[in-house]
C-alpha positions in Angstrom: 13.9 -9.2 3.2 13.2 -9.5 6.9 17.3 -9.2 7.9 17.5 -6.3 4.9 15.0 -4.4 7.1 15.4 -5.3 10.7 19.2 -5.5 10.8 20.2 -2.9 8.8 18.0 -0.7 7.3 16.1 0.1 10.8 19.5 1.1 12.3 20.6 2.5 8.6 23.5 0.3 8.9 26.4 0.8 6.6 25.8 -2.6 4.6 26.0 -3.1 1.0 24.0 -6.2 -0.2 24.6 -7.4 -3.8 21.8 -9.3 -5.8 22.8 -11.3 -9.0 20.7 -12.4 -11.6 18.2 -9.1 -11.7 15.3 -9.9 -14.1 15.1 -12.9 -15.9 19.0 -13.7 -16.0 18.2 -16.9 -14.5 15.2 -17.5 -16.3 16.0 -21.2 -17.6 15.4 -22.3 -13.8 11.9 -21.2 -13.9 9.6 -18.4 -11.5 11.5 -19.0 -8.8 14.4 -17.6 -9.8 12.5 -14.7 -11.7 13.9 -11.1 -9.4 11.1 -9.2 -10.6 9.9 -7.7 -7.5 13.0 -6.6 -5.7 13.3 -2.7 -7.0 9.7 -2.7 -5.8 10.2 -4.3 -2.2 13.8 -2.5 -1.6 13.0 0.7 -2.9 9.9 1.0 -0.1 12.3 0.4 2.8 13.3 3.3 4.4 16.7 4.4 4.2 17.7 2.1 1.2 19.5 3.5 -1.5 18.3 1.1 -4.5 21.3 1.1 -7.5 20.6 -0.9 -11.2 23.4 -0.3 -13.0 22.8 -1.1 -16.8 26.2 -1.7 -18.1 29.6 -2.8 -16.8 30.5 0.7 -16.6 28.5 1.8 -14.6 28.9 -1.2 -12.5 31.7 -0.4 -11.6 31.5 2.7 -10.9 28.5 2.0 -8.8 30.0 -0.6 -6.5 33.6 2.3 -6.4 30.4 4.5 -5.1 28.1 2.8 -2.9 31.5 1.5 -1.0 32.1 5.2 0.1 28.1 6.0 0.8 26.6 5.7 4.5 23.7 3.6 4.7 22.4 0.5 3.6 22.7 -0.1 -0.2 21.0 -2.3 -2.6 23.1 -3.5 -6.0 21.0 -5.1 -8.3 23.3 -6.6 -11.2 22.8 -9.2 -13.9 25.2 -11.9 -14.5 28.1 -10.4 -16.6 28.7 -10.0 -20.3 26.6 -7.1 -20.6 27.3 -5.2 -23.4 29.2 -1.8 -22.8 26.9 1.3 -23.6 28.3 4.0 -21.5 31.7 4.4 -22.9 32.5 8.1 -22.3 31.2 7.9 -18.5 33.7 8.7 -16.1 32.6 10.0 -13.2 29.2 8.2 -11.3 27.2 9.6 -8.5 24.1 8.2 -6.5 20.4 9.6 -7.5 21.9 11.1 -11.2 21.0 9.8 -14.5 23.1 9.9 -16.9 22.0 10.7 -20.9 22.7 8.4 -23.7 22.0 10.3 -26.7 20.2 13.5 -27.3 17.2 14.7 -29.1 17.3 16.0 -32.2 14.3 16.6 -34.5 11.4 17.9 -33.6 8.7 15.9 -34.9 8.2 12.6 -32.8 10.3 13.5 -30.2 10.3 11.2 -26.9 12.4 10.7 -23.6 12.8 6.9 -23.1 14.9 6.0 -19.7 15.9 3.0 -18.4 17.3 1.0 -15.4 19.1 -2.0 -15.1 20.7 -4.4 -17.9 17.8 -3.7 -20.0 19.7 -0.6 -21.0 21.3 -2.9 -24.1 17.7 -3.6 -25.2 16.4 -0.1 -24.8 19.4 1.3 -26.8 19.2 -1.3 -29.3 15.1 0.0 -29.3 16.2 3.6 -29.6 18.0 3.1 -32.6 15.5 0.8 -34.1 13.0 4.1 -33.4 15.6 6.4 -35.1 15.6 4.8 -38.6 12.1 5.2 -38.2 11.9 8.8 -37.7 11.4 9.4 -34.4 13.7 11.6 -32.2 14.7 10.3 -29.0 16.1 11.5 -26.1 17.8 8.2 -24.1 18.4 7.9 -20.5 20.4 5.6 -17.9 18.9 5.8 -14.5 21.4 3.3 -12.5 20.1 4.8 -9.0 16.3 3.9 -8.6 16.3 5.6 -4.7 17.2 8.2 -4.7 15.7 9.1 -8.1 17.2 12.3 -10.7 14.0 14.3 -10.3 15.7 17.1 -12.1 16.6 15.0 -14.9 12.2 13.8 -14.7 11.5 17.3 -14.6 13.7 18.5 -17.6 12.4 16.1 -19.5 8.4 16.7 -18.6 9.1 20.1 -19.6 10.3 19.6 -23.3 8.3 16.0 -24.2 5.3 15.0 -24.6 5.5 11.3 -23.7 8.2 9.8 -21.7 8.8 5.6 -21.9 10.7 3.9 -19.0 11.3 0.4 -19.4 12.8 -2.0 -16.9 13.0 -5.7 -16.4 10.7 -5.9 -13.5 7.3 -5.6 -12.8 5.8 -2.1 -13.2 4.3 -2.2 -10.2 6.0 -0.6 -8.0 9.4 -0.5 -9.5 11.3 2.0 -11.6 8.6 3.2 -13.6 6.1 3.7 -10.5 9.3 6.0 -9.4 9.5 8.2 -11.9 5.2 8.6 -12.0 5.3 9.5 -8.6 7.8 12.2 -9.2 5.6 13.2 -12.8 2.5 13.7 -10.1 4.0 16.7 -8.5 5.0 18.8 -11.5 2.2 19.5 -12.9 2.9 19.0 -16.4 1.6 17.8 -19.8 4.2 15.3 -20.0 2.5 11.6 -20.9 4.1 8.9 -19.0 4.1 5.0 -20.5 5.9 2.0 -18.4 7.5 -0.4 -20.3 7.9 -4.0 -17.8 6.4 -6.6 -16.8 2.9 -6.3 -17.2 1.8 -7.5 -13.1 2.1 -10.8 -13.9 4.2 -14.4 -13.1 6.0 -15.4 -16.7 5.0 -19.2 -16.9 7.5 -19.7 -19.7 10.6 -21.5 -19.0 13.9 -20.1 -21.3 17.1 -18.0 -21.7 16.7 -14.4 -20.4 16.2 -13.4 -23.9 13.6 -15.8 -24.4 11.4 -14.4 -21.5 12.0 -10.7 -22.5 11.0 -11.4 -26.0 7.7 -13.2 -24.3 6.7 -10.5 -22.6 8.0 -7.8 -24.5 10.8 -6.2 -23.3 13.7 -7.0 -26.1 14.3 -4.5 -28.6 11.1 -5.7 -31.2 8.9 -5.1 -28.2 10.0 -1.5 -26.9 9.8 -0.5 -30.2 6.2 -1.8 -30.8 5.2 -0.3 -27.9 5.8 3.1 -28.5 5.1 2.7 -31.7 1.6 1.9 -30.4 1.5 5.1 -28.6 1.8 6.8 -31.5 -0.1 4.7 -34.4 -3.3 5.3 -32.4 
């Protein structure tokens, strides 16, 4: 942290710096190896641009981008052998979003984004949620800082309630991000942050283990929602 912001975001060096094993890739090695705080501490430095990419796709594109962007960068990546969502992307640029599948109904309708590798678990959730009947609208955000507000606002304007789910505590991380752009608009639109709920997982177990613990696999996005809505 303390070389991050003394040496090279204070003087907005041009430094990349690469973190693997975002979440709980490492989670068999207990809390210590947990990142669950890092979107949250790198996103308040000034000067950072913070990139999650959730696929390799947009890996790498991401590391083609932030090798051609002033500044000091933060990559947060898994470990490899993500699954491949983004298939038609072709062209990746810092602070967009980028949509995974459209809504279409217009009953139950709901913007869900993402950041990071939990964008196979979020997908996997947003087709569990179409089969039962609700129409989502799916987004990748792999920049964190700067954030797509236009993408937020869009969204505010035509749903109701929009999910963001990230592995990560949701304090202060990607969620937190998208509220504090939500706070200027003005609008209707009903935010709910899918993470990790301010706490240290005591469990000890593959990544999919822990997400499934606390919630974040596919099962639990899709409870979740369903919860916001079963009320």
């Amino acid at each position: 942290m303390e070389p991050i912001r003394n040496d090279c975001a204070y003087h907005n060096a041009n430094v990349n710096v690469i973190c693997v094993g975002g979440g709980y890739v490492y989670g068999s090695l207990g809390m210590s190896h947990h990142a669950t705080e890092d979107i949250a501490v790198l996103r308040a430095l000034p000067d950072v641009t913070v990139v999650c990419p959730g696929d390799p796709i947009e890996a790498e594109l991401a590391v083609r981008a932030i090798a051609n962007y002033d500044g000091t960068c933060y990559l947060r990546l898994g470990r490899g052998g993500e699954k491949r969502i983004n298939t038609d992307l072709k062209e990746f640029e810092i602070g967009k979003a980028y949509r995974i599948r459209q809504a279409k109904a217009e009953k139950k309708r709901i913007a869900v984004f993402s950041t990071g590798a939990i964008l196979e678990e979020t997908t996997n959730a947003c087709d569990m949620l179409e089969e039962q009947g609700y129409s989502v609208e799916q987004y990748s955000f792999p920049t964190v800082k700067p954030i797509d507000k236009e993408v937020i606002a869009e969204c505010a304007a035509k749903f109701e309630h929009i999910f963001t789910v990230e592995e990560h505590n949701i304090i202060g991380g990607f969620g937190s991000a998208v509220a504090e752009v939500l706070s200027g608009l003005g609008t209707k639109a009903k935010l709910h942050r899918i993470g990790i709920n301010d706490f240290y997982c005591i469990e000890v177990g593959s990544q999919q283990y822990l997400r499934e613990q606390v919630g974040i696999n596919a099962e639990g996005i899709t409870k979740k929602v369903r919860e916001v809505f079963d009320v």
